[in-house]
C-alpha positions as CSV (number, residue, x, y, z in Angstrom):
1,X,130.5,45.3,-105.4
2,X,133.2,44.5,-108.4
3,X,131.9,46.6,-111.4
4,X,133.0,45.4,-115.2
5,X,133.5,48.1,-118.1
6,X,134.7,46.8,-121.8
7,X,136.6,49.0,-124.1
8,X,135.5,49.7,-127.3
9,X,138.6,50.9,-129.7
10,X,136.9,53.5,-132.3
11,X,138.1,52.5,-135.0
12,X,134.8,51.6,-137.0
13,X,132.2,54.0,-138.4
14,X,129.2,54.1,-136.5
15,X,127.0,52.3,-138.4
16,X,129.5,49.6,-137.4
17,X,129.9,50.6,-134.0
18,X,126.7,50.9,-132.6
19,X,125.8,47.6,-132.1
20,X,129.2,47.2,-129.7
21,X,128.2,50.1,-127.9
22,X,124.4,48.9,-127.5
23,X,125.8,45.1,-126.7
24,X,128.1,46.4,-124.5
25,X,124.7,47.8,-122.1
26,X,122.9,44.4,-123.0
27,X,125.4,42.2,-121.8
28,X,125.4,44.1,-118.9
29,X,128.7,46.1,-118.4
30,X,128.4,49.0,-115.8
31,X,131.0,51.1,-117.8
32,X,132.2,51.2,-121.3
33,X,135.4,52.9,-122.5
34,X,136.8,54.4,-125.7
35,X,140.5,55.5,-126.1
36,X,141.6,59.0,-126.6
37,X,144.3,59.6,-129.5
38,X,145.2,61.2,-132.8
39,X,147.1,58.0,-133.6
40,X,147.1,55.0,-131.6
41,X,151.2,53.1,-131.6
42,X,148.8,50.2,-131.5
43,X,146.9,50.3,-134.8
44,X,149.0,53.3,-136.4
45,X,147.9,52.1,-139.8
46,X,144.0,51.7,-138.7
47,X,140.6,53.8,-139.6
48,X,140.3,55.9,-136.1
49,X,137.7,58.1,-135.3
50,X,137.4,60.9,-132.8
51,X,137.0,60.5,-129.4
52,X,134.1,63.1,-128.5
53,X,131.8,62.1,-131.8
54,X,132.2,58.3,-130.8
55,X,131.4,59.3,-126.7
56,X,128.4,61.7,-128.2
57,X,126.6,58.9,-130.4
58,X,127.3,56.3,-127.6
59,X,125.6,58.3,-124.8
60,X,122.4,59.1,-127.5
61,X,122.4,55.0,-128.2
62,X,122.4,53.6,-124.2
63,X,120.3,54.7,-121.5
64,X,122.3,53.0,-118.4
65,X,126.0,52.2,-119.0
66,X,128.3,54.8,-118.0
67,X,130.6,56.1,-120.2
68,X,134.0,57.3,-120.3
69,X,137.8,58.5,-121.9
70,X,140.4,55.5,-121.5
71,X,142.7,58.3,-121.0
72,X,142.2,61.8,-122.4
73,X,145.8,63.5,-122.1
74,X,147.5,66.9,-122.2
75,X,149.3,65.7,-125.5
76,X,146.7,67.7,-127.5
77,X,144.1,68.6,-125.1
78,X,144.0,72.2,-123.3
79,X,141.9,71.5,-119.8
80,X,139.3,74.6,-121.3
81,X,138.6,72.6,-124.1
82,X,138.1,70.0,-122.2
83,X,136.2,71.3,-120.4
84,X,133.3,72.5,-122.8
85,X,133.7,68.5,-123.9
86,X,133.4,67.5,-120.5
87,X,129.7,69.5,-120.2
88,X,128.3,67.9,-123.4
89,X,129.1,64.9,-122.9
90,X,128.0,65.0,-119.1
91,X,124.9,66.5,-120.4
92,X,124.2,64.1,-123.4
93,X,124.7,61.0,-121.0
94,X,122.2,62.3,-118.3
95,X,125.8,62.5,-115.7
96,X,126.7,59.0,-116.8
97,X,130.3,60.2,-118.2
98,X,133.8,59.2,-116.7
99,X,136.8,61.4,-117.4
100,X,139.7,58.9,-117.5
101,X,142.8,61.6,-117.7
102,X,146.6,60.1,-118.5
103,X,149.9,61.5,-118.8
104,X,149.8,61.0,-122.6
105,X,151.9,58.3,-124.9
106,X,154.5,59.7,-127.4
107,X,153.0,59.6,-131.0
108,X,150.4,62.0,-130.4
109,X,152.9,64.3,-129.3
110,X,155.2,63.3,-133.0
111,X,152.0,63.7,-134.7
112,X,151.9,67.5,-133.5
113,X,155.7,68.2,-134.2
114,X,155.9,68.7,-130.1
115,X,159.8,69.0,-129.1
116,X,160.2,65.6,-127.1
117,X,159.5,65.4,-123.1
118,X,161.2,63.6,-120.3
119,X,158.9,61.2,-118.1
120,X,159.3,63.9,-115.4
121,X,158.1,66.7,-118.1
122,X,155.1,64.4,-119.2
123,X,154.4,63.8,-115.6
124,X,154.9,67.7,-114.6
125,X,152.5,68.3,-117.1
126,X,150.1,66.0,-116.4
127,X,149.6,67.2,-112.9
128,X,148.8,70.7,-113.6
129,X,146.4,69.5,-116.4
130,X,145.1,67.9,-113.9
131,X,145.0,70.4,-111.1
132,X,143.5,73.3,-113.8
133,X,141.0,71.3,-115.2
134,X,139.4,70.6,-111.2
135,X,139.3,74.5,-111.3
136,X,137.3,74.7,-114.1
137,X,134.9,71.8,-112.8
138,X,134.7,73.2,-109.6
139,X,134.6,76.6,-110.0
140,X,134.3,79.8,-112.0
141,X,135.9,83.1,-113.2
142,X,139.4,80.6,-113.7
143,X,142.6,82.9,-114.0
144,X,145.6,80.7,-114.3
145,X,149.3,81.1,-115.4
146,X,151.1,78.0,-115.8
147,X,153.9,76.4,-117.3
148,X,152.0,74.1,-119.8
149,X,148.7,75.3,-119.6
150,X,147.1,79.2,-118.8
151,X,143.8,80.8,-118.4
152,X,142.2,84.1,-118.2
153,X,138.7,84.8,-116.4
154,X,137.3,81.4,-117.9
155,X,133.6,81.1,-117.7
156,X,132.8,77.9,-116.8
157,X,129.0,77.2,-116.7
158,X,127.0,74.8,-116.6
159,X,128.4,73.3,-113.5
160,X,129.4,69.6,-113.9
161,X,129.9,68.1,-110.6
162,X,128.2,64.8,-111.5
163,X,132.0,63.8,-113.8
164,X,134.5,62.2,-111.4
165,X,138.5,62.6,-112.5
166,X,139.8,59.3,-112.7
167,X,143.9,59.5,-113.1
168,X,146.0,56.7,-114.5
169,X,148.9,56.3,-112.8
170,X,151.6,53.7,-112.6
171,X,154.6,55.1,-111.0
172,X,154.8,56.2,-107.2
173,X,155.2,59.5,-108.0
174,X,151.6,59.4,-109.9
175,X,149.9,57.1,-108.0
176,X,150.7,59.4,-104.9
177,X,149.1,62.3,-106.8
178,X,145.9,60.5,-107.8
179,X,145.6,60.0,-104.3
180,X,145.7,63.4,-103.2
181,X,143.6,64.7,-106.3
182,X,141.7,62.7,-108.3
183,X,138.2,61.1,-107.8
184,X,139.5,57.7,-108.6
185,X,142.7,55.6,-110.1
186,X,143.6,53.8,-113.2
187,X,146.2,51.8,-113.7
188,X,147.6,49.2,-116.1
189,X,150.4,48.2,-113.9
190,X,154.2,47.4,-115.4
191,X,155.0,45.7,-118.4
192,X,156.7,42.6,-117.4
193,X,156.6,39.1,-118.9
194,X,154.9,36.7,-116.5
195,X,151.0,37.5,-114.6
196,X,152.7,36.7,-111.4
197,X,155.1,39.4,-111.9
198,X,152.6,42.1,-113.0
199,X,150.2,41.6,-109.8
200,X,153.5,41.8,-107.8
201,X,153.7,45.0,-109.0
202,X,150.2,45.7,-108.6
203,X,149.9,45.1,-105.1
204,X,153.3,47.6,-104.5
205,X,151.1,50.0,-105.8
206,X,147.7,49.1,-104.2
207,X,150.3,49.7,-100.6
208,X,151.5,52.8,-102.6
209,X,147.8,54.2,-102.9
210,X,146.5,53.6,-100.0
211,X,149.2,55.0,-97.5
212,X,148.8,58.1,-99.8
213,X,144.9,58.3,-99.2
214,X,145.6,57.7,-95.4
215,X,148.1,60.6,-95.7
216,X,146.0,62.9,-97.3
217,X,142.7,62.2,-94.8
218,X,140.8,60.0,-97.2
219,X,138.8,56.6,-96.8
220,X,141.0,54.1,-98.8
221,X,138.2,52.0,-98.6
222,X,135.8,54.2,-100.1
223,X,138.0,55.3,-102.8
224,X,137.6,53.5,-106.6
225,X,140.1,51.8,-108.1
226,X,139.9,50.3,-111.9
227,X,142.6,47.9,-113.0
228,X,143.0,47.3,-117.3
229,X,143.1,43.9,-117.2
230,X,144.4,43.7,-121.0
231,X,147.6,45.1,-119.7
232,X,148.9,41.9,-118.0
233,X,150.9,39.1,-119.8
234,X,147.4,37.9,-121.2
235,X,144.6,39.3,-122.5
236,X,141.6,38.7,-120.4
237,X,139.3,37.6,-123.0
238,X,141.6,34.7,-124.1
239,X,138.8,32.4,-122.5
240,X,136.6,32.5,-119.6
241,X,139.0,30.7,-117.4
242,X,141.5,33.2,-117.9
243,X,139.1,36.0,-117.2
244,X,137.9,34.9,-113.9
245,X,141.3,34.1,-113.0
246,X,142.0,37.7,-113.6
247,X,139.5,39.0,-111.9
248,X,139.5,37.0,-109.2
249,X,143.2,37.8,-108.3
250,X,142.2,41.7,-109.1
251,X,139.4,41.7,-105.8
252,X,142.0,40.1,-103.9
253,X,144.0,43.2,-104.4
254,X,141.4,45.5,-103.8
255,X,140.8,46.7,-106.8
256,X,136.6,47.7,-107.7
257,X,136.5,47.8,-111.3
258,X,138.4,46.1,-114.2
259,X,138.2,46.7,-117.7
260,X,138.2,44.1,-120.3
261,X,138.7,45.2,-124.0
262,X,136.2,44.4,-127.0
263,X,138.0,41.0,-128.9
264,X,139.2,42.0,-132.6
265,X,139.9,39.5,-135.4
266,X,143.6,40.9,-135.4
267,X,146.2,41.5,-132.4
268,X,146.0,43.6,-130.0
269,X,142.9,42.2,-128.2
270,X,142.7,39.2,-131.0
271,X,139.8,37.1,-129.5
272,X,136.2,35.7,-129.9
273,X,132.9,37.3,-129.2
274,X,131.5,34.6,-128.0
275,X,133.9,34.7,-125.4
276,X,132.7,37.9,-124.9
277,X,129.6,36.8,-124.8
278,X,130.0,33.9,-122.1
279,X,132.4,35.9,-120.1
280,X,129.1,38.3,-120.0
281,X,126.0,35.9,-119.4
282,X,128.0,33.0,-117.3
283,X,131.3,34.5,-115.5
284,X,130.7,37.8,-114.7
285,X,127.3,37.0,-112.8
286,X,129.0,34.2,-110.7
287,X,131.7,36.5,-109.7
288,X,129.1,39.4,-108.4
289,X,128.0,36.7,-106.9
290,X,130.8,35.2,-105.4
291,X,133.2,38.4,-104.5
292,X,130.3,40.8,-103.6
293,X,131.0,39.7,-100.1
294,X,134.6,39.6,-99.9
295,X,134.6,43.1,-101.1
296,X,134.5,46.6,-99.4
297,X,131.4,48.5,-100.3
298,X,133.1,50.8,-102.3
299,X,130.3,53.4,-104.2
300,X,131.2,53.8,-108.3
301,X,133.3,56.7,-109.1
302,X,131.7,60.4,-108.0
303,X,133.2,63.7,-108.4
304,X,134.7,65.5,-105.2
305,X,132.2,67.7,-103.3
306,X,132.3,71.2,-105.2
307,X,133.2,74.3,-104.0
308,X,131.2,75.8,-106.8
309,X,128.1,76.7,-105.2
310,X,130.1,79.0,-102.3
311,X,132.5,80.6,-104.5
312,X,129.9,81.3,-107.3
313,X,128.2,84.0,-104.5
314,X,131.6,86.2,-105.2
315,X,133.4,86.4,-108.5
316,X,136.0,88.1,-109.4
317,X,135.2,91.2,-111.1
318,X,133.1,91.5,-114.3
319,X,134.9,92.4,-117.0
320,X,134.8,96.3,-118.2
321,X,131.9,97.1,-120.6
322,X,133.1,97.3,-124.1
């Protein structure tokens, strides 16, 4: 079954916000997304609000819709911190949270007065983020030394097993490694100037993912796969037309959820809500309809079985008394 998630940017107070976040249930969306930044290179000169408070007060105003990062990053994140955030907001959302994790953009890193990285630093990074914060999800008493990131004896309770890791990758490097590692993949594919060229590239790295997960002993059939639609040439809210037509060619590639992007008066994402709003009531329940058969039965995003409960029996040793 195709799932559907919409984007909310958090860039209104909340008195404002709410009513997206609560429309975004109504209308049906199995998924709704906020992004994770200090500054956005899209809206540099825009009101933004944190990502955690936004996540927080949108889990306390749905009961359904599952939530998630649209990507948290190393650029300013530690994957302890994270972490705590993680619990809360697993917690808060009765395990309806999704940890969308990226390799980070470069103005966050500015903001901070960070020396600048190479794409194979950023991506070096990124992967032992990634592989230390499944430590601390999946286990406890975490003693790490790293290049980027270290630990000592974290504590790491409560357990949150429920949050899948969902990686964004776009290279074959990174796609490779959200194979091997992560509960699920994002992408937004390349940035080229024509659709037919951007689902080209798509479907190189659909063939990229999935003889990765056959590598590494898992079902590629089982294994989620969410696609930004707002990436491509054309922003998927344009009209309904263009949306289906987006969609459509997405479950053609495989792909088992696609995220559309609330429309704002202004570029980016300049569209109508009544778009929005058709896309919701008329579209999307023709295409459940239509692709639910032609797709594999691939479950929504779950976290990796745990090795929690096993290693938990044996920790490493308490800490002296003081």
């Amino acid at each position: 079954m195709l799932r559907f998630g919409l984007t909310i940017l958090p860039e209104r107070p909340w008195a404002e916000a709410e009513r997206q976040w609560r429309a975004a249930e109504e209308l049906g969306f199995d998924h709704a997304w906020t992004y994770d930044h200090l500054v956005w290179a899209g809206l540099p000169d825009s009101p933004w609000f944190g990502t955690t408070p936004t996540l927080t007060a949108a889990a306390l105003a749905t009961t359904r819709i599952r939530l998630g990062t649209f990507v948290a990053s190393p650029n300013y994140r530690h994957p302890a911190a994270l972490h705590r955030d993680v619990q809360s907001l697993d917690d808060l959302s009765g395990g309806r949270f999704l940890l969308g994790l990226g390799k980070g953009g470069d103005l966050d890193a500015q903001v901070l007065g960070q020396p600048p990285l190479s794409t194979k630093e950023r991506v070096d990074r990124f992967q032992e983020f990634v592989r230390l914060y499944l430590r601390l999800r999946d286990d406890d008493h975490v003693t790490s030394d790293g290049t980027w990131f270290s630990t000592r004896d974290m504590r790491t309770l409560p357990p949150v097993a429920r949050v899948p890791v969902l990686a964004a990758a776009n290279g074959p490097r990174s796609v490779r490694f959200a194979a091997r590692h992560a509960d699920g993949w994002v992408t937004t594919g390349a940035q080229v100037e024509s659709l037919d060229e951007w689902f080209d590239g798509l479907a190189h790295s659909t063939h990229t993912l999935e003889e990765a997960l056959t590598a590494a002993g898992r079902d590629p059939a089982a294994y989620p796969r969410y696609l930004n639609l707002d990436s491509s040439p054309v922003f998927s809210l344009s009209s309904p037309e263009v949306f289906e037509d987006l969609v459509t060619r997405a479950a053609a590639l495989g792909f088992t959820d696609v995220v559309s992007h609330w429309p704002r008066e202004t570029p980016p994402y300049q569209g109508l809500e009544s778009t929005l709003n058709a896309v919701a009531t008329h579209v999307i329940p023709r295409l459940r309809e239509s692709l639910g058969d032609t797709m594999a039965a691939c479950p929504p995003a779950a976290a990796s079985t745990p090795t929690r409960a096993t290693r938990r029996s044996s920790p490493a040793s308490p800490p002296a008394p003081t």
